[in-house]
Backbone bond lengths (Angstrom), bond angles and torsions (degrees), N, CA, C in turn:
res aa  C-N    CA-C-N  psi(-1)  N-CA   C-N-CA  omega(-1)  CA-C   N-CA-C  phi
1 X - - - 1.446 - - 1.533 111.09 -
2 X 1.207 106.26 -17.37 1.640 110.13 -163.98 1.424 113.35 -87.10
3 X 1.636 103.35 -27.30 1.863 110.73 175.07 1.022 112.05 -77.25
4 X 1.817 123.71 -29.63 1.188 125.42 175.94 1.367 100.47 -71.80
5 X 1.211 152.71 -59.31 1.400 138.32 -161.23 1.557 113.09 -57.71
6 X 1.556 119.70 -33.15 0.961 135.12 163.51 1.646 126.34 -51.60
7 X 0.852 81.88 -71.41 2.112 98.91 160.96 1.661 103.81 -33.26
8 X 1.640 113.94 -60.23 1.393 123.48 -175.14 1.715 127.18 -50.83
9 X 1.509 83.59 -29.42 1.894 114.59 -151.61 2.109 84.52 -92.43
10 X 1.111 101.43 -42.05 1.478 90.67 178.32 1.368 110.14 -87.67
11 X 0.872 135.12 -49.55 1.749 133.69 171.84 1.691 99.40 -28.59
12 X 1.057 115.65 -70.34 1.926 132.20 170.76 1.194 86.91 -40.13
13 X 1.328 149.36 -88.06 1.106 129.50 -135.37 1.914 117.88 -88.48
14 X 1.328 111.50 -14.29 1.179 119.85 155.70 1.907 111.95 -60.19
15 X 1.481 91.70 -56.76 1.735 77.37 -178.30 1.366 123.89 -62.48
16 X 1.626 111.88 -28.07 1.810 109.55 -179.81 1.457 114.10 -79.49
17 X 1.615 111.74 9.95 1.328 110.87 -176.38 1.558 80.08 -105.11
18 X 0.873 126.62 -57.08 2.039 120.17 -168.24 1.858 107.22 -51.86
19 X 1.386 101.24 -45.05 2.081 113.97 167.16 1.134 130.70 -33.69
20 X 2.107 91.19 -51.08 0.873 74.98 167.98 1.613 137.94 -161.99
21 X 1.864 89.36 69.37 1.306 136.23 177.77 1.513 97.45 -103.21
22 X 1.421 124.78 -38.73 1.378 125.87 158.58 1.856 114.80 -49.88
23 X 0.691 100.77 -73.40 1.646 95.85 172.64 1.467 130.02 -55.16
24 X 1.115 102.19 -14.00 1.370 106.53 164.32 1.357 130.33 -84.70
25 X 1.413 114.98 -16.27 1.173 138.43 -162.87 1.457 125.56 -45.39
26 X 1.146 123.61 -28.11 1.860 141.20 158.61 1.197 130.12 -95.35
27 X 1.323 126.10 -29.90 1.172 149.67 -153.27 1.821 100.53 -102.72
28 X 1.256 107.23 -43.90 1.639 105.12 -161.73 1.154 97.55 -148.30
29 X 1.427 121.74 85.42 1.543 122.30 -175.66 1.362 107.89 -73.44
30 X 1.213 139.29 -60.82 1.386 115.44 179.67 1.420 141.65 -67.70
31 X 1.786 104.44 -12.25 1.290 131.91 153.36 1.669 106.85 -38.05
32 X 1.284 118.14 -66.39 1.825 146.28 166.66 1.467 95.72 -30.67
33 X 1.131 115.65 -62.95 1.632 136.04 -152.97 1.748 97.00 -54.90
34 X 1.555 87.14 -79.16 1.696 101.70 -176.39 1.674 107.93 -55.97
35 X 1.101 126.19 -50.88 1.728 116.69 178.09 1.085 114.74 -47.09
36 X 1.892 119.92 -45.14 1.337 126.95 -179.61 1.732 114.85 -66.71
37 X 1.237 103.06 -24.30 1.528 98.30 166.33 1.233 128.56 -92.51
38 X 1.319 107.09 -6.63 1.615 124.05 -179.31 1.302 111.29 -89.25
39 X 1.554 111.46 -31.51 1.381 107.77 164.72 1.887 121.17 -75.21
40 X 1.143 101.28 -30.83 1.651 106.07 160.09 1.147 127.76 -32.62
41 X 1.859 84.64 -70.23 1.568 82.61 -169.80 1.214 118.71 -65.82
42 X 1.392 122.13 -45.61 1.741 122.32 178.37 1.476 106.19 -40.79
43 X 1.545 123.58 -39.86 1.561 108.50 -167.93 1.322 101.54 -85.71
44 X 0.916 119.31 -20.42 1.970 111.17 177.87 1.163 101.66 -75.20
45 X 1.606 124.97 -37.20 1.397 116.80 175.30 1.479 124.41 -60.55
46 X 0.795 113.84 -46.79 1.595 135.90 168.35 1.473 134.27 -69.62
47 X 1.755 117.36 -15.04 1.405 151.03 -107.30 2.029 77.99 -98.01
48 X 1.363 121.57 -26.04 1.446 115.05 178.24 1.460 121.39 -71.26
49 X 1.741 99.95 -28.91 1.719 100.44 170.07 1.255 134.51 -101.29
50 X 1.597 103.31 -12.81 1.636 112.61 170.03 1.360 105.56 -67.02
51 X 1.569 103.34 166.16 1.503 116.79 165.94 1.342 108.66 -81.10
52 X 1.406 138.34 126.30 1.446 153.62 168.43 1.521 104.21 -27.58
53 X 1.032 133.27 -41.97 1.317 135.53 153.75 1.450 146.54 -7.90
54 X 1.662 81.29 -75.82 1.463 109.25 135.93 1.661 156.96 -40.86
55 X 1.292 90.82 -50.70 1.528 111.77 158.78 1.350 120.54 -63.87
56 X 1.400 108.67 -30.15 1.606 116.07 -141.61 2.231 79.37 -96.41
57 X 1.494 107.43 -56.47 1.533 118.35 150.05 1.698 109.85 -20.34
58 X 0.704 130.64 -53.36 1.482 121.59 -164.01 1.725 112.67 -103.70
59 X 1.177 117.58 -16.59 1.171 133.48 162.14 1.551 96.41 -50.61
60 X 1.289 106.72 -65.22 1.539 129.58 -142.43 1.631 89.79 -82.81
61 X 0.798 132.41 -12.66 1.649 128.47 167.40 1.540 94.21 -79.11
62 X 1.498 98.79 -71.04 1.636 87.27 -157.01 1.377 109.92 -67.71
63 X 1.212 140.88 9.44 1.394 143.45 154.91 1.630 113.05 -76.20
64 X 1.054 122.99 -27.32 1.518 129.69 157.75 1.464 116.49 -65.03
65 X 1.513 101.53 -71.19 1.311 103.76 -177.61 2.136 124.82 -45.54
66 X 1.531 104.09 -35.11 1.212 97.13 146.69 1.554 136.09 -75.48
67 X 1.208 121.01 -17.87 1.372 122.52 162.22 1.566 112.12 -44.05
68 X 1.878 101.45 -64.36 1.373 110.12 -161.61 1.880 103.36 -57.42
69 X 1.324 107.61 -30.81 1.825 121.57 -155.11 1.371 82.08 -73.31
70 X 1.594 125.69 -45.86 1.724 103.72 175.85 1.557 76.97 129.50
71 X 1.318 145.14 -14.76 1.474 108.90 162.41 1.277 130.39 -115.00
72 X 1.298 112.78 110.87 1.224 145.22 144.53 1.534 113.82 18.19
73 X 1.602 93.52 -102.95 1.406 119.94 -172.49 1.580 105.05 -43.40
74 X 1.279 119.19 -58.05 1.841 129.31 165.39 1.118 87.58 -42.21
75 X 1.224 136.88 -107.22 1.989 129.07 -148.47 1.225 104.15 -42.49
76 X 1.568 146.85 -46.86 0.971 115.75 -166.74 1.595 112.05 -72.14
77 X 1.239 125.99 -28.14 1.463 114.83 178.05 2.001 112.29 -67.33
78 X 1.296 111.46 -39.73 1.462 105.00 163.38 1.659 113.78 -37.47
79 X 1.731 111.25 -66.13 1.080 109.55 -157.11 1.810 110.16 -63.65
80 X 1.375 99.68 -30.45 1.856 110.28 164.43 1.310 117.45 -30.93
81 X 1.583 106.85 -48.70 1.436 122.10 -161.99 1.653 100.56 -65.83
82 X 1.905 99.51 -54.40 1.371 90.13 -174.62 1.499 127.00 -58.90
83 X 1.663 111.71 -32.16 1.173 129.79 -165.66 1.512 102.15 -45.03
84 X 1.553 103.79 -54.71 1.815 119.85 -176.21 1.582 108.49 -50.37
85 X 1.021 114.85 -21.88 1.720 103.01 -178.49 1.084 112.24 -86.42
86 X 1.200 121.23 179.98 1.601 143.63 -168.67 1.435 116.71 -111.57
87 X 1.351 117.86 127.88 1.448 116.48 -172.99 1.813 103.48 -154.12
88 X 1.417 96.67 146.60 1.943 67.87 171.12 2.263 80.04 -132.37
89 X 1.126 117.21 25.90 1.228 124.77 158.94 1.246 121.39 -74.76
90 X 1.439 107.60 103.86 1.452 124.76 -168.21 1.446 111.85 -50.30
91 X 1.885 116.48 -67.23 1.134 112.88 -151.93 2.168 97.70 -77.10
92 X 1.443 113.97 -7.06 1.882 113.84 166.32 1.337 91.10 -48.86
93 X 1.674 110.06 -77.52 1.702 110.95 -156.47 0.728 103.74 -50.73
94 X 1.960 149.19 -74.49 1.150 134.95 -155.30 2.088 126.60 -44.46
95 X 1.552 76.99 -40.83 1.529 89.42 -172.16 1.765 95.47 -65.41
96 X 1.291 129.67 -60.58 1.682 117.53 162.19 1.007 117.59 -27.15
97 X 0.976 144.82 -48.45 1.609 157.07 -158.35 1.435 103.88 -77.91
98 X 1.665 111.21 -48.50 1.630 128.71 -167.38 1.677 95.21 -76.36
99 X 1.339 122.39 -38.78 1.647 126.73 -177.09 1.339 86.13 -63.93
100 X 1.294 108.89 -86.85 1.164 100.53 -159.22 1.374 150.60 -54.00
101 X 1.535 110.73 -8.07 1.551 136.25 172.99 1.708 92.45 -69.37
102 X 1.458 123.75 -46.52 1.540 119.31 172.18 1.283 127.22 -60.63
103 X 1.191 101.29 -30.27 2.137 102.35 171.49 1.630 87.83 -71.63
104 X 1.213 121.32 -53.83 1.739 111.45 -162.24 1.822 107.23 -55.33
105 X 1.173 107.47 -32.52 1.385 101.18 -162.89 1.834 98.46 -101.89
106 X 1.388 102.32 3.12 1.687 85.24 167.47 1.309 113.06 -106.90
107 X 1.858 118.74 -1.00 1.761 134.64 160.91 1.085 86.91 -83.85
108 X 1.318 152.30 32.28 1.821 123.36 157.24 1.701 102.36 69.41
109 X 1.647 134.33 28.29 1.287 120.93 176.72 1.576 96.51 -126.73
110 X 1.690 92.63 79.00 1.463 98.52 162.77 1.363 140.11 -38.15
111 X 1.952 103.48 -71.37 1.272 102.54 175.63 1.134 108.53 -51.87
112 X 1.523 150.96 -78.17 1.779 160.07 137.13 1.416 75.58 49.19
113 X 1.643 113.86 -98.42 1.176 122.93 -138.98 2.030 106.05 -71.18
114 X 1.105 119.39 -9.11 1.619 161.64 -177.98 2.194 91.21 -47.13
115 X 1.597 91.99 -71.52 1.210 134.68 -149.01 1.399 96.00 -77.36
116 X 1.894 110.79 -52.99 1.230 98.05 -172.37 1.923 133.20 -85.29
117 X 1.667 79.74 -4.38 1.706 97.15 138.36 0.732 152.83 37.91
118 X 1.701 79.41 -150.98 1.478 135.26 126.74 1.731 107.81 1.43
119 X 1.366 100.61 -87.90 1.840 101.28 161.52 1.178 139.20 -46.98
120 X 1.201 119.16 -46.15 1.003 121.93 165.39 1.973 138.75 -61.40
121 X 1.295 97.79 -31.50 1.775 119.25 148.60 1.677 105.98 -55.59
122 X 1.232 110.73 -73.50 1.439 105.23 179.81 1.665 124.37 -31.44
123 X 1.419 102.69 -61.70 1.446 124.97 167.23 1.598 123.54 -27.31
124 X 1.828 103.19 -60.78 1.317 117.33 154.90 1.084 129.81 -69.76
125 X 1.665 130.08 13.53 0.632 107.58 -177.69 2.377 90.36 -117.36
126 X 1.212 94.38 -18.75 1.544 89.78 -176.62 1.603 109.31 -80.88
127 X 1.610 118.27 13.25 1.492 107.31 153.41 1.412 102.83 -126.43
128 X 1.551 125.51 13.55 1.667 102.88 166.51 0.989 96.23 66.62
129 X 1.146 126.46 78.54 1.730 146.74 149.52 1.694 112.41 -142.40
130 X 1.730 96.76 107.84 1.034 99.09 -147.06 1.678 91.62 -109.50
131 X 1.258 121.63 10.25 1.010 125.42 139.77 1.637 136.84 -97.69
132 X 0.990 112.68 0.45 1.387 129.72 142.43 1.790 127.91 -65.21
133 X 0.969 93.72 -41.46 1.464 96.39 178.49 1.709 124.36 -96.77
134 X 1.556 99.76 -0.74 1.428 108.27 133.42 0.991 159.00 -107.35
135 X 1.519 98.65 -1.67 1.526 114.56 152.83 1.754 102.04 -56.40
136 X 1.324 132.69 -61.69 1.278 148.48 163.74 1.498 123.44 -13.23
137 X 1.328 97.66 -55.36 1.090 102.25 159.81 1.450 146.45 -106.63
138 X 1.335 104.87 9.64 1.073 137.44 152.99 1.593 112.60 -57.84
139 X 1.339 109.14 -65.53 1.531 122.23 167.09 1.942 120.31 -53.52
140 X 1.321 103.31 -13.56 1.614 103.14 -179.45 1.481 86.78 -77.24
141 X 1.436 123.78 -84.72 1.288 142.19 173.52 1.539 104.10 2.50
142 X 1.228 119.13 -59.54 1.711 126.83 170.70 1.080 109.31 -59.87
143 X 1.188 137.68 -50.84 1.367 138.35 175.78 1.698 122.41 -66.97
144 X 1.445 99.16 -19.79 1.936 84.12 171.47 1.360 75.82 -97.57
145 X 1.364 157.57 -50.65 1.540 135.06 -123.35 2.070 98.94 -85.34
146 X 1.416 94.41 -29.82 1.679 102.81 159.58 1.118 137.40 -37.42
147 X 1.940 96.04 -53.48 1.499 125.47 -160.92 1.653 109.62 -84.14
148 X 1.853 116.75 -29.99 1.340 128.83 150.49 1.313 100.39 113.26
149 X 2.019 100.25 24.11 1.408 108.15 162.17 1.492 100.07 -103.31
150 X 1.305 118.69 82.48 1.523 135.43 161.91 1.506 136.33 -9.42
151 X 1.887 73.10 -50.41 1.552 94.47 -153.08 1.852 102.70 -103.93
152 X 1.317 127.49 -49.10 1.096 114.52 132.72 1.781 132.74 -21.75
153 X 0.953 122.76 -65.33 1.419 110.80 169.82 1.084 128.29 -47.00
154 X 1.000 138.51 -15.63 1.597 148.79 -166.79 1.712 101.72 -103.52
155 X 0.753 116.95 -3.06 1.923 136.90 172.82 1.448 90.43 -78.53
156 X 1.584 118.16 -98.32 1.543 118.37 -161.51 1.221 99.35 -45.74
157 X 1.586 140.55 -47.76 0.817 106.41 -153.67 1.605 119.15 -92.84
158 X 0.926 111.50 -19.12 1.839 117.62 156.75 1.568 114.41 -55.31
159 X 1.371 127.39 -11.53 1.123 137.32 -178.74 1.780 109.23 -90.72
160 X 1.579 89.79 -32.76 1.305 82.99 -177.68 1.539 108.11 -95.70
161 X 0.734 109.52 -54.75 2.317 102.57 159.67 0.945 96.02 -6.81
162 X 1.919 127.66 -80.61 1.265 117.77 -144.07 1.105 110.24 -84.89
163 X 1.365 151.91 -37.52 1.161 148.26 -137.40 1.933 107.97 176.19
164 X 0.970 116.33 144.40 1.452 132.91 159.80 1.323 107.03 -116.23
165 X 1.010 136.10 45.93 1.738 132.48 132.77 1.518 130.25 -73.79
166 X 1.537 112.05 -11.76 0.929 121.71 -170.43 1.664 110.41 -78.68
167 X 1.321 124.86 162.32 1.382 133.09 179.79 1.223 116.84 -111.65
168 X 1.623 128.92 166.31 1.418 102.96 176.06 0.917 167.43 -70.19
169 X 1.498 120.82 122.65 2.009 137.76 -169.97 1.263 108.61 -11.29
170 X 1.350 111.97 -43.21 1.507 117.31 178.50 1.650 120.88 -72.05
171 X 0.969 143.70 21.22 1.347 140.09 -160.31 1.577 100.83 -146.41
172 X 1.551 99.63 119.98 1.138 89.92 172.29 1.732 140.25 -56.92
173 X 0.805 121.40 2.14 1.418 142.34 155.04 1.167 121.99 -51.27
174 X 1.261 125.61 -38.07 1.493 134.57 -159.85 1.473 130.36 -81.70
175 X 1.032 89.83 112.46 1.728 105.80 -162.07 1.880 126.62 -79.24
Protein backbone atom coordinates (compact mmCIF):
# COMPACT_ATOMS: atom_id res chain seq x y z
CA UNK A 1 0.00 0.00 0.00
CA UNK A 2 2.86 2.22 0.79
CA UNK A 3 4.51 2.23 -2.94
CA UNK A 4 1.21 2.85 -4.18
CA UNK A 5 0.65 5.99 -2.11
CA UNK A 6 4.00 6.91 -3.13
CA UNK A 7 3.56 6.35 -6.85
CA UNK A 8 0.27 8.68 -6.24
CA UNK A 9 2.17 11.41 -4.14
CA UNK A 10 4.63 11.82 -7.09
CA UNK A 11 2.28 11.75 -10.04
CA UNK A 12 0.49 14.90 -7.81
CA UNK A 13 3.43 16.45 -7.44
CA UNK A 14 4.76 16.23 -10.98
CA UNK A 15 1.45 17.59 -12.19
CA UNK A 16 1.36 20.70 -9.61
CA UNK A 17 4.80 21.37 -10.76
CA UNK A 18 3.63 21.44 -14.71
CA UNK A 19 0.08 23.73 -13.12
CA UNK A 20 1.89 25.44 -11.98
CA UNK A 21 4.81 26.32 -14.18
CA UNK A 22 1.86 26.67 -16.65
CA UNK A 23 0.50 29.62 -14.97
CA UNK A 24 3.36 31.16 -14.56
CA UNK A 25 4.27 31.18 -17.93
CA UNK A 26 4.31 35.21 -18.83
CA UNK A 27 4.38 36.69 -15.77
CA UNK A 28 7.56 34.97 -14.13
CA UNK A 29 9.77 33.48 -16.63
CA UNK A 30 12.25 31.95 -14.60
CA UNK A 31 9.70 31.10 -11.96
CA UNK A 32 8.26 28.83 -15.39
CA UNK A 33 11.86 27.80 -15.99
CA UNK A 34 12.73 26.25 -12.56
CA UNK A 35 9.09 24.52 -11.98
CA UNK A 36 9.42 23.24 -15.55
CA UNK A 37 12.60 21.65 -14.62
CA UNK A 38 11.50 20.60 -11.35
CA UNK A 39 8.83 18.87 -12.81
CA UNK A 40 11.38 16.98 -15.10
CA UNK A 41 13.45 16.05 -12.98
CA UNK A 42 11.01 14.35 -10.49
CA UNK A 43 9.40 12.52 -13.57
CA UNK A 44 12.64 11.21 -14.96
CA UNK A 45 13.37 10.36 -11.49
CA UNK A 46 10.44 8.47 -10.93
CA UNK A 47 9.80 8.02 -14.87
CA UNK A 48 9.32 3.83 -14.05
CA UNK A 49 6.14 4.52 -11.93
CA UNK A 50 4.48 7.40 -13.55
CA UNK A 51 2.17 7.05 -16.40
CA UNK A 52 4.17 8.00 -19.73
CA UNK A 53 1.76 10.67 -20.00
CA UNK A 54 3.05 12.30 -17.51
CA UNK A 55 6.51 12.37 -18.36
CA UNK A 56 5.78 13.08 -21.83
CA UNK A 57 3.47 16.32 -19.86
CA UNK A 58 6.43 17.65 -18.26
CA UNK A 59 8.79 17.31 -21.01
CA UNK A 60 6.33 19.31 -22.95
CA UNK A 61 6.25 22.18 -20.41
CA UNK A 62 9.73 22.45 -20.07
CA UNK A 63 10.10 22.39 -23.83
CA UNK A 64 7.75 25.41 -23.92
CA UNK A 65 8.93 27.07 -21.15
CA UNK A 66 12.29 27.25 -23.01
CA UNK A 67 10.62 28.26 -26.14
CA UNK A 68 8.82 31.13 -24.31
CA UNK A 69 12.51 32.04 -22.24
CA UNK A 70 13.87 32.49 -25.92
CA UNK A 71 15.88 29.27 -26.30
CA UNK A 72 15.27 27.51 -29.06
CA UNK A 73 17.87 25.01 -29.54
CA UNK A 74 17.10 23.80 -25.54
CA UNK A 75 13.23 23.31 -26.30
CA UNK A 76 13.71 21.61 -29.19
CA UNK A 77 15.82 18.87 -27.55
CA UNK A 78 13.19 18.75 -24.48
CA UNK A 79 10.41 18.45 -26.88
CA UNK A 80 12.68 15.44 -28.71
CA UNK A 81 12.72 13.82 -25.43
CA UNK A 82 9.02 13.90 -25.20
CA UNK A 83 8.48 13.07 -28.80
CA UNK A 84 10.56 9.56 -28.04
CA UNK A 85 8.05 8.32 -25.57
CA UNK A 86 5.05 6.39 -25.87
CA UNK A 87 1.58 7.53 -25.31
CA UNK A 88 -1.58 6.53 -26.95
CA UNK A 89 -3.19 9.71 -24.88
CA UNK A 90 -4.66 11.80 -27.34
CA UNK A 91 -5.08 15.19 -25.80
CA UNK A 92 -0.54 14.51 -24.40
CA UNK A 93 0.23 14.11 -28.21
CA UNK A 94 -1.71 16.81 -29.57
CA UNK A 95 -0.69 19.27 -26.99
CA UNK A 96 3.26 18.10 -28.05
CA UNK A 97 2.45 18.55 -31.42
CA UNK A 98 0.59 22.12 -30.53
CA UNK A 99 4.14 23.12 -28.47
CA UNK A 100 5.92 22.16 -30.77
CA UNK A 101 4.32 23.55 -34.07
CA UNK A 102 5.10 27.01 -31.83
CA UNK A 103 8.90 26.54 -31.47
CA UNK A 104 8.67 25.72 -35.39
CA UNK A 105 6.82 28.76 -36.23
CA UNK A 106 8.77 31.08 -33.90
CA UNK A 107 12.35 29.50 -35.96
CA UNK A 108 10.66 30.65 -39.21
CA UNK A 109 9.62 26.66 -39.97
CA UNK A 110 6.31 27.29 -41.18
CA UNK A 111 5.41 24.35 -43.09
CA UNK A 112 7.23 22.19 -39.82
CA UNK A 113 4.93 23.82 -37.64
CA UNK A 114 2.10 23.65 -40.85
CA UNK A 115 2.31 19.77 -40.63
CA UNK A 116 2.37 19.39 -37.06
CA UNK A 117 -1.05 20.75 -37.15
CA UNK A 118 -2.23 19.21 -39.51
CA UNK A 119 -2.02 16.27 -36.78
CA UNK A 120 -2.80 17.64 -34.27
CA UNK A 121 -6.49 18.96 -35.68
CA UNK A 122 -6.97 15.46 -36.73
CA UNK A 123 -6.18 14.20 -33.21
CA UNK A 124 -8.81 16.67 -31.84
CA UNK A 125 -10.78 15.81 -33.83
CA UNK A 126 -10.93 11.71 -33.18
CA UNK A 127 -11.99 12.49 -29.46
CA UNK A 128 -14.47 15.42 -30.12
CA UNK A 129 -12.92 18.19 -28.42
CA UNK A 130 -14.25 20.88 -29.88
CA UNK A 131 -12.44 23.11 -27.97
CA UNK A 132 -9.33 21.70 -28.78
CA UNK A 133 -9.63 21.98 -32.23
CA UNK A 134 -10.01 25.56 -31.88
CA UNK A 135 -7.42 26.25 -30.04
CA UNK A 136 -5.81 24.33 -33.27
CA UNK A 137 -6.99 26.27 -35.34
CA UNK A 138 -6.67 29.12 -33.82
CA UNK A 139 -2.89 28.34 -33.83
CA UNK A 140 -2.90 27.72 -37.85
CA UNK A 141 -4.25 31.30 -38.25
CA UNK A 142 -0.90 32.40 -36.28
CA UNK A 143 1.10 30.47 -38.28
CA UNK A 144 0.13 31.73 -41.84
CA UNK A 145 -0.38 35.40 -40.38
CA UNK A 146 3.50 34.79 -39.08
CA UNK A 147 4.51 33.19 -42.28
CA UNK A 148 3.14 36.64 -44.26
CA UNK A 149 0.34 34.64 -45.73
CA UNK A 150 -2.13 37.26 -44.27
CA UNK A 151 -4.79 36.39 -46.02
CA UNK A 152 -4.91 32.75 -45.50
CA UNK A 153 -4.65 33.21 -41.83
CA UNK A 154 -7.69 34.94 -41.33
CA UNK A 155 -9.54 31.55 -42.65
CA UNK A 156 -8.61 29.27 -39.53
CA UNK A 157 -9.06 31.71 -37.60
CA UNK A 158 -12.63 32.88 -38.53
CA UNK A 159 -13.23 29.20 -38.63
CA UNK A 160 -12.43 28.89 -35.36
CA UNK A 161 -14.76 31.87 -33.92
CA UNK A 162 -17.49 30.31 -35.60
CA UNK A 163 -17.54 26.84 -35.25
CA UNK A 164 -15.18 23.73 -34.72
CA UNK A 165 -16.88 21.35 -37.04
CA UNK A 166 -14.60 22.05 -39.45
CA UNK A 167 -11.65 19.58 -40.52
CA UNK A 168 -8.33 20.29 -41.64
CA UNK A 169 -7.45 23.94 -43.18
CA UNK A 170 -5.11 22.05 -45.06
CA UNK A 171 -7.20 19.74 -47.23
CA UNK A 172 -8.65 20.60 -50.00
CA UNK A 173 -11.98 19.78 -48.76
CA UNK A 174 -12.20 22.26 -46.18
CA UNK A 175 -14.96 24.30 -45.91
Amino acid sequence: MEPERNRLADAEKVQQLIDRAFTSRYHDVPEMLRLSRAAVDLAEQKHQELPADLVIAAWTQYGNALRIAGQPKEAEKALQRAAVLQTSDVPTQSHLFEVTANLYRNTGRFREAEQLLATALDLQGTIGDPNGEARVLNLFGINYLDSGNGATGTIPLTWAGATTSFRNPTTPDAR
